[in-house]
N, C-alpha and C positions, 0 to 999 in steps of 0.2 A: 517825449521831449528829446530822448539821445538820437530816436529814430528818424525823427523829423530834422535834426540839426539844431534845433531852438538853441541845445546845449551843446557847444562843441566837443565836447570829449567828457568820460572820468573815469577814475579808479576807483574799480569797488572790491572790498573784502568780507563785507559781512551782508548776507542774502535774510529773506525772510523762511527760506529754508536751504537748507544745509546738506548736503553738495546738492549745487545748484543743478537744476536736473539736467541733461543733456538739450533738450528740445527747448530751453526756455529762450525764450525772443533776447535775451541779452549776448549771450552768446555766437549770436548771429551778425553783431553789431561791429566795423571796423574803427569805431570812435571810442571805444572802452577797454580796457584792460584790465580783466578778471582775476583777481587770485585766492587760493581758500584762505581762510581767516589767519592767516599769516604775514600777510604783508606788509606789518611793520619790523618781522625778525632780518637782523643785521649783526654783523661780527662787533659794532660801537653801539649796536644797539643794547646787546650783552652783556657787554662789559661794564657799562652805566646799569645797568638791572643789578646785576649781580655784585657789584660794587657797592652800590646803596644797600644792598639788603644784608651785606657784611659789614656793615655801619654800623645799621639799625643794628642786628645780634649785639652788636659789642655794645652799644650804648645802653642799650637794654640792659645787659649785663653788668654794665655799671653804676645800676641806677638811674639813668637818666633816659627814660621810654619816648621819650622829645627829642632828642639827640643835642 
């Protein structure tokens, strides 16, 4: 479908094997952009992660596993 145009373009980060080998037909493709299973990390991306999960600790800590 990417090959053919059907689909104009996508972004893909997770493969059915893991690094994506050298020779695979996607990587040949100018309509895609590859990345390893990273592609959602961002500096706001972070900051909301790691925010929430010192939330969570502390409500946790206070009893309240619900927040």
């Amino acid at each position: 479908m990417l090959g053919q145009r059907r689909i104009a373009g996508a972004g893909l980060d997770t493969f059915d094997i893991e690094p994506l080998p050298l020779n695979h037909p996607l990587r040949g493709l100018d309509n895609t952009v590859l990345t390893p299973h990273l592609g959602y990390v961002s500096q706001e991306g972070y900051k909301v992660y790691y925010t929430q999960m010192v939330e969570n600790i502390k409500a946790w800590l206070a009893g309240n596993p619900c927040g």
